[in-house]
PAZAPA-4460 file (N, C-alpha, C; in steps of 0.05 Angstrom, whole numbers, plus 32768, in hexadecimal, padded with zeros to 4 digits):
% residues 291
    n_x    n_y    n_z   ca_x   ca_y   ca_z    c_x    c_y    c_z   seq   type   mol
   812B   8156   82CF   8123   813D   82C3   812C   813A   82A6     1      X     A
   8128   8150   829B   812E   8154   827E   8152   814C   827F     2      X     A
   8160   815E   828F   8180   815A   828B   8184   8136   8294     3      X     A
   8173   812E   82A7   817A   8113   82A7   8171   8100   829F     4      X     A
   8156   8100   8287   8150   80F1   8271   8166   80F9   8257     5      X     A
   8179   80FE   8251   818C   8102   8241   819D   8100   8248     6      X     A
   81A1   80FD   825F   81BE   80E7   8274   81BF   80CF   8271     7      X     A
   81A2   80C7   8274   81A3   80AD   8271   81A6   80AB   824F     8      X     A
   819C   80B7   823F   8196   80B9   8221   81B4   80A7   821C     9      X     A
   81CC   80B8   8223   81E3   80B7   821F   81F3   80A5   822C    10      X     A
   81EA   809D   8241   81E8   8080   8250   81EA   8069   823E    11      X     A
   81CF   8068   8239   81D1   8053   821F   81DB   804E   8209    12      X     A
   81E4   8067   81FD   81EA   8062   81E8   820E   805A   81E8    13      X     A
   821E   8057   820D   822B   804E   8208   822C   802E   8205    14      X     A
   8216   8029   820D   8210   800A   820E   820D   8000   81ED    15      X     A
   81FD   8014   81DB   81F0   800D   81C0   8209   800D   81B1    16      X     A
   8227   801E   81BA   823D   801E   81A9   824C   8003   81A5    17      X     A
   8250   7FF6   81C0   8258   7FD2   81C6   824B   7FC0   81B3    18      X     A
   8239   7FC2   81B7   8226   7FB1   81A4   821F   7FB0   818D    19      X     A
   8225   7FD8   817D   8222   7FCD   8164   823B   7FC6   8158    20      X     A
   824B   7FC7   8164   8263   7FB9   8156   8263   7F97   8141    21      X     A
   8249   7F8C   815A   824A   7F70   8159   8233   7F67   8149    22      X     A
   8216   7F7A   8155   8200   7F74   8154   81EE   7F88   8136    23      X     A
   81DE   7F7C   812B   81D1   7F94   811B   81C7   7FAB   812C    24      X     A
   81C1   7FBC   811D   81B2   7FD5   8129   8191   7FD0   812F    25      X     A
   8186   7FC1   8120   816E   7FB6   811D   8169   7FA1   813A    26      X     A
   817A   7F9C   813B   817D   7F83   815A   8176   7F94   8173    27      X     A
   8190   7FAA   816F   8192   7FBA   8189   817B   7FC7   818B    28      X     A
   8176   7FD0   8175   8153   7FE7   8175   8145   7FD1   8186    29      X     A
   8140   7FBF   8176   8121   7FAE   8185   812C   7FB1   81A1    30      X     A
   8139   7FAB   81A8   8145   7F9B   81C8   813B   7FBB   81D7    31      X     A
   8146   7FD5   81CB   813B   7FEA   81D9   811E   7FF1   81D4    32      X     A
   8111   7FEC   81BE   80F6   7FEA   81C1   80E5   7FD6   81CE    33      X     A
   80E9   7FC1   81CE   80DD   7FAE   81E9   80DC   7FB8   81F7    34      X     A
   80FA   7FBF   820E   80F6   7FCF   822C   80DF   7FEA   8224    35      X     A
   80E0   7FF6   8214   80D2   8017   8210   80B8   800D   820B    36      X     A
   80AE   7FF3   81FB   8094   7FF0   81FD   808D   7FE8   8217    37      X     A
   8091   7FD5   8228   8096   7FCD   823D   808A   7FE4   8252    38      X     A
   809A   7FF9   8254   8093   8016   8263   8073   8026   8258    39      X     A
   807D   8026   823A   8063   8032   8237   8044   8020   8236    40      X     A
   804A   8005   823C   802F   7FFD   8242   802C   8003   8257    41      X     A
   803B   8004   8275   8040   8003   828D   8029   801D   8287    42      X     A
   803C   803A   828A   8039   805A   8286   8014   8054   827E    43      X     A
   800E   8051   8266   7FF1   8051   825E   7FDE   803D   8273    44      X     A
   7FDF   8028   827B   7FD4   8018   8289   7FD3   8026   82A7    45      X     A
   7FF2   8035   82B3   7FE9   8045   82CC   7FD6   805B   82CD    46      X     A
   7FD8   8067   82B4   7FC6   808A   82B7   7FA7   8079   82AA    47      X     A
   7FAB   8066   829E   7F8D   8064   829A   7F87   8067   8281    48      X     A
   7F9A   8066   8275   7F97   8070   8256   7F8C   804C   823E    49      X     A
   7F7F   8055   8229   7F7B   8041   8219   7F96   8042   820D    50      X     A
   7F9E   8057   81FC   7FAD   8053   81E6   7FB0   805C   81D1    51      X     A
   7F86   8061   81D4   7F86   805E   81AE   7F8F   807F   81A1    52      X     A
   7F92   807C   818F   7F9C   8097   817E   7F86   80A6   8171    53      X     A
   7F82   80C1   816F   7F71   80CD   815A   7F77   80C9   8141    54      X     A
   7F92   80CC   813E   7F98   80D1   811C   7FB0   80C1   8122    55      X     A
   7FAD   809F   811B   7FBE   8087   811B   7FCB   8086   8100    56      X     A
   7FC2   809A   80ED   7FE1   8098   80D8   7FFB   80A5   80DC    57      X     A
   7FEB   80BB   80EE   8006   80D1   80F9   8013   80BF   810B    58      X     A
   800B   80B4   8124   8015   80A7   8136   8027   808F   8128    59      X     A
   801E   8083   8114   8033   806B   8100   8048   807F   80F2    60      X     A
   803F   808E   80E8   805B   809D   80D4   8070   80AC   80EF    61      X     A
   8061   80B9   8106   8074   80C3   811F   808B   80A0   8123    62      X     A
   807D   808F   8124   8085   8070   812D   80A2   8066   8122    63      X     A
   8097   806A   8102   80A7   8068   80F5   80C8   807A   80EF    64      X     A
   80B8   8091   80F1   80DA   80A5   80F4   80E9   80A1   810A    65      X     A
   80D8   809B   8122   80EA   809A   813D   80FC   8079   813C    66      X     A
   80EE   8060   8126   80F7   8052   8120   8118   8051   8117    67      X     A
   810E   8064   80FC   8124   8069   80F7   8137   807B   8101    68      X     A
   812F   808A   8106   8141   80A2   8119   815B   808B   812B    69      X     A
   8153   8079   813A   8166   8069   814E   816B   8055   8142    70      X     A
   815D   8046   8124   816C   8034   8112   818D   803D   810F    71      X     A
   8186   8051   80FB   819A   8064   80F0   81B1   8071   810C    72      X     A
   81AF   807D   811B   81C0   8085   8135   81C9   8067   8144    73      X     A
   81C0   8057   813C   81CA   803D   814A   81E7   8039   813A    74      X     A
   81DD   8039   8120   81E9   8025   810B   820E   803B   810A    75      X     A
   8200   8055   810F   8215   806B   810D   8225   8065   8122    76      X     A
   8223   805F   8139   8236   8057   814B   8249   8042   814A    77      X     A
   8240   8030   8138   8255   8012   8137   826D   8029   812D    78      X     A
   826D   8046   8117   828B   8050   8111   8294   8062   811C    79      X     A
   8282   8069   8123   8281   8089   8133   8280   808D   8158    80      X     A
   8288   809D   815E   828F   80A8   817F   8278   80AD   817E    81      X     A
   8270   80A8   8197   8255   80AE   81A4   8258   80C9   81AC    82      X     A
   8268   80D7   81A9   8264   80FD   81B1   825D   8102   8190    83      X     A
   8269   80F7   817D   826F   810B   8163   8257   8101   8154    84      X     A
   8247   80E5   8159   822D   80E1   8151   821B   80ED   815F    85      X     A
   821A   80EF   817A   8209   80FE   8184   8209   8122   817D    86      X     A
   8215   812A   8179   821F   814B   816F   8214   8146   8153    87      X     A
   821C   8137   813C   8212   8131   812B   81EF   8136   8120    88      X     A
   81E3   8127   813C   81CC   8126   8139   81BA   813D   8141    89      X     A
   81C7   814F   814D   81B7   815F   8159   81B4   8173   8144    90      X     A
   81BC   8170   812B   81AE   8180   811E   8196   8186   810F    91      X     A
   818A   816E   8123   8165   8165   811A   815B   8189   8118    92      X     A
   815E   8196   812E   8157   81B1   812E   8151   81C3   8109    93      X     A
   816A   81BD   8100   816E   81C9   80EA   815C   81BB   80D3    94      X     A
   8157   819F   80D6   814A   818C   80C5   812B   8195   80D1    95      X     A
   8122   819E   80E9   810B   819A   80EC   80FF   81BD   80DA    96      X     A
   810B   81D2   80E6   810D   81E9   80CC   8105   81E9   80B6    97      X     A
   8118   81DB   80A9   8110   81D5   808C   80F4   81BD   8088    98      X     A
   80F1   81AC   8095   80E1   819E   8096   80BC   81AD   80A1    99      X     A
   80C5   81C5   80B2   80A2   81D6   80BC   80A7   81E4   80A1   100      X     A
   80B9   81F1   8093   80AE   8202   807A   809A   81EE   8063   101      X     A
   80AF   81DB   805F   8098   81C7   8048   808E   81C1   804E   102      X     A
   8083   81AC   8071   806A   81A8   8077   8057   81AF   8084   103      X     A
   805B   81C1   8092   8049   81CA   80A0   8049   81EB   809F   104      X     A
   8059   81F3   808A   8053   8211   807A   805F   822B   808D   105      X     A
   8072   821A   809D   807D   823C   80AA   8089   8247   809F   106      X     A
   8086   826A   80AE   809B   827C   80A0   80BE   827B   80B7   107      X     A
   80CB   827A   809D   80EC   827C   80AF   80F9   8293   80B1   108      X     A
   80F6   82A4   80C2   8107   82BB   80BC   8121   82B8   80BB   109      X     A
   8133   82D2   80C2   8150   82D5   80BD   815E   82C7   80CE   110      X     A
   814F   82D4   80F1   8161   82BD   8109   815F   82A0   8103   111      X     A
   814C   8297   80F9   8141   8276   80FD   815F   8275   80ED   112      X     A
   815F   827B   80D8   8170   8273   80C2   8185   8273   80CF   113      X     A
   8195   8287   80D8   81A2   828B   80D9   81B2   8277   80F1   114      X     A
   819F   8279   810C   81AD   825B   8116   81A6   8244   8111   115      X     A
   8199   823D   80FC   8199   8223   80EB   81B8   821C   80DF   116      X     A
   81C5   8236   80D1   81D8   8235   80C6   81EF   8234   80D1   117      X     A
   81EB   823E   80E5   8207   8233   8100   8202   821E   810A   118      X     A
   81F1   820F   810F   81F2   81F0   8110   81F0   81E3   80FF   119      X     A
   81F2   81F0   80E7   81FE   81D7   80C9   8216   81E4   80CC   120      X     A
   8222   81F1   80CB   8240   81F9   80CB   824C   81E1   80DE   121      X     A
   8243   81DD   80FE   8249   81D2   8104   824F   81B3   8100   122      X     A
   8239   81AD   80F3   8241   818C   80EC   8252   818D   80D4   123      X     A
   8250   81A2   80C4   826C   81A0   80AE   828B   81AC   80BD   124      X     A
   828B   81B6   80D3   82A4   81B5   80E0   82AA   8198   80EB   125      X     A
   829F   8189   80FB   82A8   8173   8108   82A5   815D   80EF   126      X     A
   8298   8162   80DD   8299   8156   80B8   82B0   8159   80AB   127      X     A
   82C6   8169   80B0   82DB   817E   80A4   82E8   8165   8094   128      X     A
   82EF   8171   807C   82FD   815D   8064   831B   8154   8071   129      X     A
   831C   8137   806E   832B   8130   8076   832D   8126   8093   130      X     A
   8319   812E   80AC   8315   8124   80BC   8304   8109   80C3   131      X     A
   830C   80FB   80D1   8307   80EB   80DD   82EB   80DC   80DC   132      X     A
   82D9   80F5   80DE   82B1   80F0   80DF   82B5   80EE   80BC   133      X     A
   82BE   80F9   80AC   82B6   80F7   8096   82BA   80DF   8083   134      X     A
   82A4   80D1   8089   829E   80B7   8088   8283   80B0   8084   135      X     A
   8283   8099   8071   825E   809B   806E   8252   809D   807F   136      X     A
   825F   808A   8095   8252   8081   80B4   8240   80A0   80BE   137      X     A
   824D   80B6   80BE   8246   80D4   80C0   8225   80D2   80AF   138      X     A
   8223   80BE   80A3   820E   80CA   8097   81F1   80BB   80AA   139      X     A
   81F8   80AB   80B5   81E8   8095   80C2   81D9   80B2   80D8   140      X     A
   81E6   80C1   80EC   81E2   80D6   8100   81CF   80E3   80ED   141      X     A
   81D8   80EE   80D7   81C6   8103   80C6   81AC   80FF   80BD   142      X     A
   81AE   80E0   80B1   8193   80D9   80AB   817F   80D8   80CD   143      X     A
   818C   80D7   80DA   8183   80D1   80F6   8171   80E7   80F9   144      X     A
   8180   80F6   80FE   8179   8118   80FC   8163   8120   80F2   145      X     A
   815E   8117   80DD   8150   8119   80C8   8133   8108   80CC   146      X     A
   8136   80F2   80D4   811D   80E2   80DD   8116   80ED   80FA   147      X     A
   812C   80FB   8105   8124   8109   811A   8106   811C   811B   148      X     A
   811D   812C   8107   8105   8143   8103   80F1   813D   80F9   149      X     A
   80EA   8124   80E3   80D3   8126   80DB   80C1   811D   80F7   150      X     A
   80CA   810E   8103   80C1   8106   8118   80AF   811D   8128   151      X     A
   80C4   8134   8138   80B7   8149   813F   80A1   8157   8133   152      X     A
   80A2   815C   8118   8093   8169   8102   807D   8151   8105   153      X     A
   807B   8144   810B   805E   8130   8108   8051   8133   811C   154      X     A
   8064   812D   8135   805F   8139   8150   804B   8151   814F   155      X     A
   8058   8164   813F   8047   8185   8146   802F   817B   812D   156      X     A
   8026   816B   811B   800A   816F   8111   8005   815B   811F   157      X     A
   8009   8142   8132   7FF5   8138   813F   7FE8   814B   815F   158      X     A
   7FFB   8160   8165   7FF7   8179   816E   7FF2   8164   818E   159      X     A
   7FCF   8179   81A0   7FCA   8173   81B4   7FB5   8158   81B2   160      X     A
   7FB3   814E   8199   7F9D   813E   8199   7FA5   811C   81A8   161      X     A
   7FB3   811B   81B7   7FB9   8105   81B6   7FCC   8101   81D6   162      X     A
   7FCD   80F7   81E8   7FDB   80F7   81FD   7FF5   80F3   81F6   163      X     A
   8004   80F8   820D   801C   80EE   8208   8020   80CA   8213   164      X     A
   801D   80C5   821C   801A   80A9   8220   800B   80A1   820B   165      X     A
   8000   80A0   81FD   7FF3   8096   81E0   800B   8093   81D3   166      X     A
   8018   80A6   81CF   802E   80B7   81BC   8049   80A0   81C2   167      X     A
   804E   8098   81D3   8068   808A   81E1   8058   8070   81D7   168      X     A
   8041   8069   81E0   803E   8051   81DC   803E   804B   81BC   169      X     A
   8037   8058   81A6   802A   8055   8189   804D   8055   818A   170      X     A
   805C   8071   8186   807B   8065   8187   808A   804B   8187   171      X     A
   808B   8046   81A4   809B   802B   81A6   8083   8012   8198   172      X     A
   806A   800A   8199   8059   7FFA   818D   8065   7FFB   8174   173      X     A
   8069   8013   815E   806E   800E   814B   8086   8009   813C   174      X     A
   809C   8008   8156   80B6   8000   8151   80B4   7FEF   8152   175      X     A
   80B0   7FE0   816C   80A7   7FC8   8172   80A1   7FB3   8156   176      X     A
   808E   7FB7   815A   807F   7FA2   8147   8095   7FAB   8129   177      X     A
   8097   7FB9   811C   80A8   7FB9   8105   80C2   7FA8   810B   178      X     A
   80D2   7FA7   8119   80ED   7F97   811F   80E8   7F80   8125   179      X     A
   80C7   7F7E   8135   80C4   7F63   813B   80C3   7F56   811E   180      X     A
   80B1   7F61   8111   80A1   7F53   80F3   80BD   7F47   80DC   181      X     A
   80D8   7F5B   80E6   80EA   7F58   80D6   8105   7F4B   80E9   182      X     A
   80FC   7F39   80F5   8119   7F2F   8112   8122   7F18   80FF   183      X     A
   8113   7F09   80EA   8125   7EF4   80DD   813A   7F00   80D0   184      X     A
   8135   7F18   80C8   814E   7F18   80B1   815A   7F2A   80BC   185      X     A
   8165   7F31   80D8   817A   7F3E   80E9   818B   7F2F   80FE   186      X     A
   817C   7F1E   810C   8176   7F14   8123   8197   7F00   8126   187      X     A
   81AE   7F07   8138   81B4   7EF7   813C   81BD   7EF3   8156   188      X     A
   81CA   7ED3   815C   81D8   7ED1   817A   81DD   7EDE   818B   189      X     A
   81D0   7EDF   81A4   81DC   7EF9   81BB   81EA   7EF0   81C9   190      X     A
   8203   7EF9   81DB   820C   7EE9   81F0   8200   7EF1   8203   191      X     A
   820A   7EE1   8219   81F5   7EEA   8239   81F7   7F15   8239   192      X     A
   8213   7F14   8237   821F   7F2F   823C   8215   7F4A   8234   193      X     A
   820C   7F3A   8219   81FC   7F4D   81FE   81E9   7F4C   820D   194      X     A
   81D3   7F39   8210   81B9   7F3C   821E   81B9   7F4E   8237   195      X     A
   81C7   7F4C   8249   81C7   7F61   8258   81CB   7F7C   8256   196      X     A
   81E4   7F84   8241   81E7   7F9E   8237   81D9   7FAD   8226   197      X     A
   81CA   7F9B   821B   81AD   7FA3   8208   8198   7FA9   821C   198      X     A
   8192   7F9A   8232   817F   7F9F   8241   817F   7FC0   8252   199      X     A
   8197   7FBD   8259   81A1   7FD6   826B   819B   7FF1   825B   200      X     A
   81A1   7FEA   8241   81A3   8003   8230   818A   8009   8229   201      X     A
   8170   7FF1   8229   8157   7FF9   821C   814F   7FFF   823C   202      X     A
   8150   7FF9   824F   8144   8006   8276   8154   8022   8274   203      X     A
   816D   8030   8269   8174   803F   826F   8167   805C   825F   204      X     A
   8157   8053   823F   8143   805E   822C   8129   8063   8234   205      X     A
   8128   8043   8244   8106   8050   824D   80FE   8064   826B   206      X     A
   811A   805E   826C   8118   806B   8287   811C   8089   827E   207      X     A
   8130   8094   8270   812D   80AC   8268   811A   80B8   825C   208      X     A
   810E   80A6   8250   80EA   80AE   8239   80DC   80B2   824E   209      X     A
   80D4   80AD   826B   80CA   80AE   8277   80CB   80C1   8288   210      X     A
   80E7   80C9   8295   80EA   80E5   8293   80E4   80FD   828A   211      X     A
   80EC   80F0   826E   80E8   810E   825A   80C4   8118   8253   212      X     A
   80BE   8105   8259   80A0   8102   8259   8099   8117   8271   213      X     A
   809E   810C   8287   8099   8115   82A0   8096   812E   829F   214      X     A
   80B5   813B   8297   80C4   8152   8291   80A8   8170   828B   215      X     A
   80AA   815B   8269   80A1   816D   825C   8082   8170   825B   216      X     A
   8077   815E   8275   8058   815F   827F   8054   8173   8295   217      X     A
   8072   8185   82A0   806F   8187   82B3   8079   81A2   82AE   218      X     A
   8087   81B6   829B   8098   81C1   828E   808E   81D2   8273   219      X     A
   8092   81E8   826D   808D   81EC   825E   80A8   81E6   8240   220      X     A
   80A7   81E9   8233   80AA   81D2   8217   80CC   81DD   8212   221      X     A
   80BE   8201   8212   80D5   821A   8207   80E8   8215   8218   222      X     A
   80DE   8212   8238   80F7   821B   823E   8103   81FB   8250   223      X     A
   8104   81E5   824A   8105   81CC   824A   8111   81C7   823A   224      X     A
   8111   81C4   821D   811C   81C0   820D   8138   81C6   820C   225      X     A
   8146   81DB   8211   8167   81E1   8206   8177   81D1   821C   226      X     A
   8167   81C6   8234   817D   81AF   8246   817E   8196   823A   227      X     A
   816E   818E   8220   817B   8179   8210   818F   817A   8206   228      X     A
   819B   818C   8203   81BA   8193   81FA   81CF   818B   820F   229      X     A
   81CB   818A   821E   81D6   8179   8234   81E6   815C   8227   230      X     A
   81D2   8153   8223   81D8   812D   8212   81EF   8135   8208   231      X     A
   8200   814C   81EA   8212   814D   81EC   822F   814F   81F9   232      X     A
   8222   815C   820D   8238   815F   8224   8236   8143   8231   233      X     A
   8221   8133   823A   8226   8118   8249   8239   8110   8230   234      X     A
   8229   8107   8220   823B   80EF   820A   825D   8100   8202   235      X     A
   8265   8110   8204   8285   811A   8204   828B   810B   821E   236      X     A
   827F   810B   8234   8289   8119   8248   8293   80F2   824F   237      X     A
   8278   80DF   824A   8277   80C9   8250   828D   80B5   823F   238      X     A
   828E   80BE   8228   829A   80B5   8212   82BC   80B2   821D   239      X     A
   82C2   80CB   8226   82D7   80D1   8229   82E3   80C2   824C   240      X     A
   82D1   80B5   8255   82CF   80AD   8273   82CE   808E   8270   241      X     A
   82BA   807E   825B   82BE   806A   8252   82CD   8065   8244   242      X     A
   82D1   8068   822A   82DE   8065   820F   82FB   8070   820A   243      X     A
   82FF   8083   8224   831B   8096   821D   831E   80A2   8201   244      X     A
   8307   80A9   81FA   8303   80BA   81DF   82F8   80D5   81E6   245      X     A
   830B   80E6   81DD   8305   80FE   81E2   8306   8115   81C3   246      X     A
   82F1   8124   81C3   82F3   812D   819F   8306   814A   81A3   247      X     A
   8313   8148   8183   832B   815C   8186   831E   8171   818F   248      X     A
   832D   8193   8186   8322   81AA   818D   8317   81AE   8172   249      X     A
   830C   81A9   8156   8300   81AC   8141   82ED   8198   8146   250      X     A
   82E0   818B   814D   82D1   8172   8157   82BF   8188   816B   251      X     A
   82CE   818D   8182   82BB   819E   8197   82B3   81BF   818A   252      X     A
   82C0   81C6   8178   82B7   81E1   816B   829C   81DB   8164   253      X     A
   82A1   81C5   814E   8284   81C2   8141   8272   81BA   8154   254      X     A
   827A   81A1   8169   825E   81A4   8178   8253   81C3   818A   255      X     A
   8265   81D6   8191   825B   81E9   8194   8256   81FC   818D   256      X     A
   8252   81FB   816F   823E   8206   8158   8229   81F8   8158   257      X     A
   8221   81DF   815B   820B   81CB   815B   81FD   81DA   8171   258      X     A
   8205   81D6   8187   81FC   81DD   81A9   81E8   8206   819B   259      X     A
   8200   821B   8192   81FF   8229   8196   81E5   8227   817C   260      X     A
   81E0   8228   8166   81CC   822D   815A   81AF   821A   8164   261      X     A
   81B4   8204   8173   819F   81F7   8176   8194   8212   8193   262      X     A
   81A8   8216   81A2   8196   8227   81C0   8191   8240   81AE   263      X     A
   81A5   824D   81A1   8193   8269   8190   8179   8263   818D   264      X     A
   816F   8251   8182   814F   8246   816F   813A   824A   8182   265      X     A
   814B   823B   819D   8135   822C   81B5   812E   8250   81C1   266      X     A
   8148   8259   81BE   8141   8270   81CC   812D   8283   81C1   267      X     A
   8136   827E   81A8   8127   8299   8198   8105   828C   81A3   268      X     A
   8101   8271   819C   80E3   8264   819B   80D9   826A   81B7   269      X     A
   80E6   826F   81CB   80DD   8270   81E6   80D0   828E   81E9   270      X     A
   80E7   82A3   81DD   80E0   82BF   81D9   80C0   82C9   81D1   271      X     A
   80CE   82B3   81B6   80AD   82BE   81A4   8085   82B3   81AF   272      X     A
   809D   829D   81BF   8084   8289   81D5   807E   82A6   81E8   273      X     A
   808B   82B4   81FD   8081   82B7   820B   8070   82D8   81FC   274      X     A
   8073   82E9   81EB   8074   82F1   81DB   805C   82F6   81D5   275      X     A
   805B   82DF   81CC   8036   82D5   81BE   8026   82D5   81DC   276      X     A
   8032   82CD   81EF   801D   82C9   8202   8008   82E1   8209   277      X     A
   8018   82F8   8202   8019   830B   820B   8000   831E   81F1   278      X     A
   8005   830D   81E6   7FE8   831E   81D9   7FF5   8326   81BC   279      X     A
   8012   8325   81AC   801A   8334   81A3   8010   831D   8185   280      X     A
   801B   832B   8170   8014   831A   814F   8025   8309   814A   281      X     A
   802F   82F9   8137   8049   82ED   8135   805B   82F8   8127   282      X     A
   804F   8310   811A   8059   8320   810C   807D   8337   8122   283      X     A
   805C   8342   8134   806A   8353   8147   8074   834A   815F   284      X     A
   8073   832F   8163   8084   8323   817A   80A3   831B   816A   285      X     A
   80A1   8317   8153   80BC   830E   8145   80C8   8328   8142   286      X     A
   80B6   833F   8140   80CA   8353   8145   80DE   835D   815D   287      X     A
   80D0   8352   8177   80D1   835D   818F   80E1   834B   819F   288      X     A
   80EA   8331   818D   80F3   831E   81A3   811C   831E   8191   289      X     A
   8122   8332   81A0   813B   833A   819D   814F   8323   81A8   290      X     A
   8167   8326   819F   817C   830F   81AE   817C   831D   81C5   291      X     A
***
């Protein structure tokens, strides 16, 4: 479920590349948040759920990063390949790191670091001076990244208090309504064609959120997680099947520095997960959970 909620992920976003050519990024967001609110009233209304939130500032500030997180990755595509923005972005991992030490006070040891730093290597390889990505547009994926992670990091202090269907719904609600509140000063002409291709791409989002939901209700987290790396491989794979864009061999290095420090992380976190289960400290499971 997980590998094919990030099929579709990458699905769409060949649809979101057509359109921002023409359309704002603010346009295409709403059009994918309609369909995603759409689902998640569906999702809460089937299990029975109200909605409401325990801690509704967390659930607005989660709202808001995931806002921007696909503002910004939209806007990045009107210059950028949908493999080399997507590779781009995946270095939320490294942003979310730095982001648990200042907020939520973790300790980083040497491994964390260390494949943090092979997936920043990696976006400064496919960054390489003089290439192609190195372009402001490059910066649109990063900030992405970055609203990513805070995103996650809000995620983990709104913790278990809160369903996940609450969580999807406060999400898209608060995209929602923000793009709505601001459609005069973006909003323009669609053709029939656009309307359809917008539509497809926001059914092809909710359908994967729904998945991934499924997934990770069904799954444990550790070892779920590193088949999102997959999305890379769709979006090369699709890019290059649609678009006849295929990224050089310095292009695919870096994304597989990206790939390779993001599964180091997942791996190590799975280790020290099973680790802890077991009765051990966090002290002495970080010692014991060897590559």
């Amino acid at each position: 479920m997980v590998v094919a909620a990030v099929g579709l992920f990458a699905c769409a976003d060949l649809f979101a590349k057509p359109l921002s050519a023409s359309l704002p990024a603010a346009q295409i967001a709403w059009m994918r948040y309609a369909v995603l609110l759409a689902v998640a009233v569906w999702i809460v209304r089937r299990r029975g759920r109200r909605g409401g939130a325990s801690r509704p500032e967390l659930q607005l500030l989660r709202g808001i990063a995931l806002l921007g997180s696909g503002l910004l990755f939209i806007r990045g595509l009107r210059d950028l390949g949908v493999a080399e923005a997507t590779a781009i972005s995946f270095v939320t991992p490294a942003f979310v790191t730095l982001l648990s030490i200042v907020v939520l006070g973790e300790s980083v040891h040497v491994r964390r670091w260390a494949a943090l730093l092979i997936g920043l290597a990696g976006v400064l390889v496919i960054l390489r001076p003089g290439g192609e990505a190195l372009q402001p547009a490059a910066l649109f994926p990063l900030a992405s990244a970055a609203c990513g992670a805070a995103m996650v990091v809000t995620t983990r202090r709104i913790g278990d208090s809160d369903a996940v269907e609450t969580i999807l719904l406060w999400s898209s609600g608060v995209g929602f309504l923000a793009l709505t509140a601001s459609w005069p000063t973006f909003a323009v002409a669609m053709t029939p064609l656009q309307v359809a291709q917008a539509v497809t791409m926001g059914g092809l989002y909710a359908l994967g959120q729904y998945l991934l939901i499924v997934g990770y209700t069904r799954g444990e987290a550790s070892l779920l997680a590193p088949f999102s790396y997959a999305q890379v491989l769709f979006a090369v794979g699709l890019s290059a099947l649609v678009f006849g864009v295929v990224p050089d061999r310095t292009t695919l290095a870096g994304i597989g520095l990206i790939l390779l420090g993001g599964a180091y992380t997942l791996h190590r976190e799975r280790a020290l997960s099973r680790l802890r289960l077991r009765g051990m400290s966090p002290q002495r499971a970080r010692r014991r959970a060897t590559l």
